[in-house]
C-alpha positions as CSV (number, residue, x, y, z in Angstrom):
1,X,0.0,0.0,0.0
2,X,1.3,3.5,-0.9
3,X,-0.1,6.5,1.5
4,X,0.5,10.0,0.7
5,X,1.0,12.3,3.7
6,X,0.4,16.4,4.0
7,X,-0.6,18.4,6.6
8,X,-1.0,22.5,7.0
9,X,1.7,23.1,9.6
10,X,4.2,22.9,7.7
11,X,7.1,19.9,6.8
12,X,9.0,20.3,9.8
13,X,6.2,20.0,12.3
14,X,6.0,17.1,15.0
15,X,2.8,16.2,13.9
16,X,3.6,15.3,10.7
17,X,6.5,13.3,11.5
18,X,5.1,10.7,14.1
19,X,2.6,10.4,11.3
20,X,5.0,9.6,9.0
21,X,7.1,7.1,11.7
22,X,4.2,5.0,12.1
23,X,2.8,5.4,8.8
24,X,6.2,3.6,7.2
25,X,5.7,0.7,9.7
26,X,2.2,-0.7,7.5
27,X,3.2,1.0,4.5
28,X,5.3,2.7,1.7
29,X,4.9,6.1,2.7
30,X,5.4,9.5,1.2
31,X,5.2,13.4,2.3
32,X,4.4,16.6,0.2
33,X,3.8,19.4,2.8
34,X,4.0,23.1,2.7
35,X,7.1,25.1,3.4
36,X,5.8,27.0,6.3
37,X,2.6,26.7,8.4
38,X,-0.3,27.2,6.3
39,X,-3.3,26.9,9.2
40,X,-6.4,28.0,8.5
41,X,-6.1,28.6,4.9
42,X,-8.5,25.9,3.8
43,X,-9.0,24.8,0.7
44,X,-7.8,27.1,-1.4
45,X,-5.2,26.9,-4.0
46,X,-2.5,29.1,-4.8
47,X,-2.8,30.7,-8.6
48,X,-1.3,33.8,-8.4
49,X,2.3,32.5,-8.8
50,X,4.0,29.4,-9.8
51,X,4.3,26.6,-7.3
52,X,8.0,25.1,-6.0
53,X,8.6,21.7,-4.7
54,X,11.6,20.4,-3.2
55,X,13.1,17.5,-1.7
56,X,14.6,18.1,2.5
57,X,17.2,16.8,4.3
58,X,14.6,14.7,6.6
59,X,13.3,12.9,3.2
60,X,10.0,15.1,3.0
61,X,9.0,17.1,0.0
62,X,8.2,20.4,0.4
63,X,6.0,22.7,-1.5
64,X,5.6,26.6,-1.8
65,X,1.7,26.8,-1.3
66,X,-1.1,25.4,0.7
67,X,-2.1,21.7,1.2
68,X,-4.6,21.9,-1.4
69,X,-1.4,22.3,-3.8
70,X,0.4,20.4,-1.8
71,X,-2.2,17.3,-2.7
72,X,-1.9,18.0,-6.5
73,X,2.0,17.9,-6.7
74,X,1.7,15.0,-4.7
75,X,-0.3,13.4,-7.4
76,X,0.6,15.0,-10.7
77,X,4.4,16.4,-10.4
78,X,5.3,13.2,-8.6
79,X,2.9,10.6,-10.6
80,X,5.1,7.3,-10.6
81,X,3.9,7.4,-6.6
82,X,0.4,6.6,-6.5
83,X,-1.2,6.9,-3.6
84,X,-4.4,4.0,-2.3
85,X,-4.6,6.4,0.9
86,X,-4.0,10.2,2.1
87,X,-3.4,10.9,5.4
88,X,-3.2,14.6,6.6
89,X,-1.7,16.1,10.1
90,X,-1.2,15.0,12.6
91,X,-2.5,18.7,13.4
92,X,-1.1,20.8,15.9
93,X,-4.7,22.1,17.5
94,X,-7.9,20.1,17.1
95,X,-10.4,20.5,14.0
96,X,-13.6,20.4,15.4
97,X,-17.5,21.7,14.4
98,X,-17.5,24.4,11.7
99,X,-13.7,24.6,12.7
100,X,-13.1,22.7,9.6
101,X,-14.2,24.8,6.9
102,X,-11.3,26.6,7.6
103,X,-8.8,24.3,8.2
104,X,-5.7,23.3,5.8
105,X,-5.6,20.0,7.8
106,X,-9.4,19.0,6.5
107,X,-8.7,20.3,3.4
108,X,-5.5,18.3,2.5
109,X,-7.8,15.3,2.9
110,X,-11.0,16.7,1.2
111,X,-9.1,17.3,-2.5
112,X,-7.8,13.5,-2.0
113,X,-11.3,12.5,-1.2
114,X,-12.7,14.9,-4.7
115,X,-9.9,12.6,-6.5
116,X,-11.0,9.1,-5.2
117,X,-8.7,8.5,-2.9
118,X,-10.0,7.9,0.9
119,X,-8.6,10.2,3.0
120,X,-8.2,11.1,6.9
121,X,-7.5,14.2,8.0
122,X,-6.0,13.6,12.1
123,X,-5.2,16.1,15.1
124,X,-4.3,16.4,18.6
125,X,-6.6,18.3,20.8
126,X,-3.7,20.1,22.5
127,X,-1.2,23.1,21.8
128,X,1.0,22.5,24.9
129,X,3.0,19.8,23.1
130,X,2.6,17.6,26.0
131,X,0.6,15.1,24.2
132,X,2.3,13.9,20.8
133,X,2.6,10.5,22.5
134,X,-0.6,10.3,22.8
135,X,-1.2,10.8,19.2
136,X,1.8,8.5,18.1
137,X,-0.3,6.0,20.2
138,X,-3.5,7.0,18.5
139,X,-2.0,7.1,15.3
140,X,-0.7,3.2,15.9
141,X,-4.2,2.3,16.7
142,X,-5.7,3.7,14.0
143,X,-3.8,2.5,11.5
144,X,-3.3,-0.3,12.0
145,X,-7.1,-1.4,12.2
146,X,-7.3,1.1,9.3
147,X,-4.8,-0.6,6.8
148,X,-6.0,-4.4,8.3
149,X,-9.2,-3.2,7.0
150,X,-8.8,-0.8,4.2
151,X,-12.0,1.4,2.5
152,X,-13.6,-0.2,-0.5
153,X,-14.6,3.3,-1.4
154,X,-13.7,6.6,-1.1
155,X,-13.9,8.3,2.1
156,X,-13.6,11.4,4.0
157,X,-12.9,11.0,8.2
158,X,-12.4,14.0,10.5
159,X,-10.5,12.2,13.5
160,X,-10.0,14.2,16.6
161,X,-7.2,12.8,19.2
162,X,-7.8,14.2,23.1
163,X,-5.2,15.4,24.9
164,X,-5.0,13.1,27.8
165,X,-2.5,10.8,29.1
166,X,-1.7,7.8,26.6
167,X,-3.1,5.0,29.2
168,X,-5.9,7.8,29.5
169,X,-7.8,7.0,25.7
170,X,-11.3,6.0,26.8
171,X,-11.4,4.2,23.6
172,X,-12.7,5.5,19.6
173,X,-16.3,7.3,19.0
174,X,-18.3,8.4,16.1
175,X,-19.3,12.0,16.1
176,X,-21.1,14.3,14.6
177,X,-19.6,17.9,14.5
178,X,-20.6,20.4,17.3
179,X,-20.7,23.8,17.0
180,X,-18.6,26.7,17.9
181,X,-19.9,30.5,18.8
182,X,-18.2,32.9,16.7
183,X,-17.8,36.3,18.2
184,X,-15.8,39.3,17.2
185,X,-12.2,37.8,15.9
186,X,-11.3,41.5,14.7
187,X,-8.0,42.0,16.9
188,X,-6.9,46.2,16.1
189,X,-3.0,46.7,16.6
190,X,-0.4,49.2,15.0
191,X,2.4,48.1,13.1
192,X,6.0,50.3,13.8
193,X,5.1,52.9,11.6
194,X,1.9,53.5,13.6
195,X,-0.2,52.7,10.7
196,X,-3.3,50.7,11.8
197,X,-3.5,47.4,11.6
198,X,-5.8,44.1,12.3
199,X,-4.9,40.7,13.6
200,X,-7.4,37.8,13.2
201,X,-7.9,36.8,17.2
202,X,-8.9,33.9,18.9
203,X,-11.8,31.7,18.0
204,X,-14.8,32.0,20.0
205,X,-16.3,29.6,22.8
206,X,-17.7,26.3,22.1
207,X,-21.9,26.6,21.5
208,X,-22.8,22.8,21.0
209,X,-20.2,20.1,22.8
210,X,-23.1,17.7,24.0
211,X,-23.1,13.9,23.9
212,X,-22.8,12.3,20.6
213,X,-20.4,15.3,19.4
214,X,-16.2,15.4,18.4
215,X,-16.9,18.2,21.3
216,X,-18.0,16.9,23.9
217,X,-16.8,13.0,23.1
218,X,-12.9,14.4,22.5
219,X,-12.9,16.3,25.9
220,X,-14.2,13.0,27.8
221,X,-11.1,11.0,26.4
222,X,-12.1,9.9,23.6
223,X,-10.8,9.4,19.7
224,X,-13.5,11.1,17.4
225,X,-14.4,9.9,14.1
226,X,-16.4,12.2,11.9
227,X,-17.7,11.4,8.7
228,X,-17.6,14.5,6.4
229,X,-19.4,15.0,2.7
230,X,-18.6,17.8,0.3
231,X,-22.6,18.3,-0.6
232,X,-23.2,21.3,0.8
233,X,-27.1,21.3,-0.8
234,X,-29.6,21.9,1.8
235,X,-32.2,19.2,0.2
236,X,-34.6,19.9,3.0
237,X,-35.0,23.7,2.0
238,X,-35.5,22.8,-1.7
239,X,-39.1,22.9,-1.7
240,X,-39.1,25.7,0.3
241,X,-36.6,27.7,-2.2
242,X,-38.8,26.7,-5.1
243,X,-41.8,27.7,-3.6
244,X,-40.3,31.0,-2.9
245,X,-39.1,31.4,-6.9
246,X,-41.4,30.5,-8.3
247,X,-43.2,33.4,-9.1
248,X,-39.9,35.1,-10.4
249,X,-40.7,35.6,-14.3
250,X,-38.0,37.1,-17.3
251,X,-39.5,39.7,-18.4
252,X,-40.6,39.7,-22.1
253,X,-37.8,41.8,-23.7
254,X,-35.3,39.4,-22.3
């Protein structure tokens, strides 16, 4: 089996090299990641310049964009590697609720998933960096049920790791994403000319952590596993929408 790895923190992050450690223990394994930390840039691609990749010291390849492009030079300007799996992370920070539209992490794994390829998208629910064995040890567990028992089809999983002790996991749940409040992000500063400027602040509080979410499940212990989908048609407010345009006519001249 051949697993392509990426992440949005960039190719010299933690994350992505316990990934890549236990990855190459089930598998032939290889990594295109960005050159820099590229959080929170979702799925966007890079097109207002060309794109650079590059081969480091640690064996990595490194590109000069987001994960997004970081997936397609994985695929296209190194094509004798072809990937039956895409893993992405494992994230610094977790990717939880509406969190995920904006992540790089999610995204990595959502173009795979628009090319075929099942993809998993993994973080640690931590910044402190007093967890990653936890993840290396959630990462072993995971994959290697994963890769005993690989996808038919194509896939998309959002898999949230908590940051608790190792011996602490309180086992693996399926989740539905919760929800997060957001408030005013808007953070005003001056730069060293005195000119105004604005920093993007901190996310706001959690709104929806119940039971049954990667919330609320990840902060009691456990691994979450969230199915995503790219449809983002709300079928239940078609009728409704119709209804509502229906009375829209051209007018004759058109």
């Amino acid at each position: 089996m051949n697993i392509l790895i990426s992440n949005d923190d960039g190719y010299l992050a933690p994350g992505i090299a316990i990934l890549a450690r236990v990855a190459a223990e089930f598998a032939n394994v290889r990594v295109v990641a960005p050159d820099r930390d590229r959080s929170g840039v979702s799925n966007s691609l890079t097109l207002d310049r060309p794109l650079r990749i590059k081969l480091a010291e640690n064996g990595f390849y490194y590109v000069s964009g987001t994960p997004t492009d970081c997936i397609h030079l994985g695929l296209h300007a190194l094509p004798e590697f072809k990937p039956d799996l895409v893993l992405s992370g494992i994230n610094n920070g977790a990717n939880m609720g509406d969190d995920t539209l904006y992540s790089g992490t999610v995204a990595a794994a959502t173009e795979a998933y628009l090319m075929g390829i099942p993809a998993i998208a993994l973080s640690l629910n931590d910044f402190s960096g007093r967890y990653w064995q936890t993840a290396e040890k959630a990462a072993w567990l995971l994959l290697e049920y994963l890769l005993a028992n690989p996808p038919q089809t194509p896939v998309l999983w959002n898999i949230n790791i908590p940051a608790v002790a190792p011996e602490n996991i309180q086992g693996i749940k399926i989740t539905r994403l919760g929800r997060r409040h957001h408030t005013q992000s808007i953070v005003p500063s001056h730069n060293p000319r005195g000119e105004e400027v604005y920093w993007i602040g901190p996310v706001g509080s959690i709104s929806d952590k119940e039971e049954g979410t990667d919330f609320g499940e990840c902060e009691a212990g456990f691994i979450t596993v969230t199915p995503l989908q790219i449809d983002l048609t709300a079928y239940q407010d078609l009728a409704n929408v119709t209804a509502f345009w229906q009375g829209c006519k051209l007018p004759d001249h058109v």
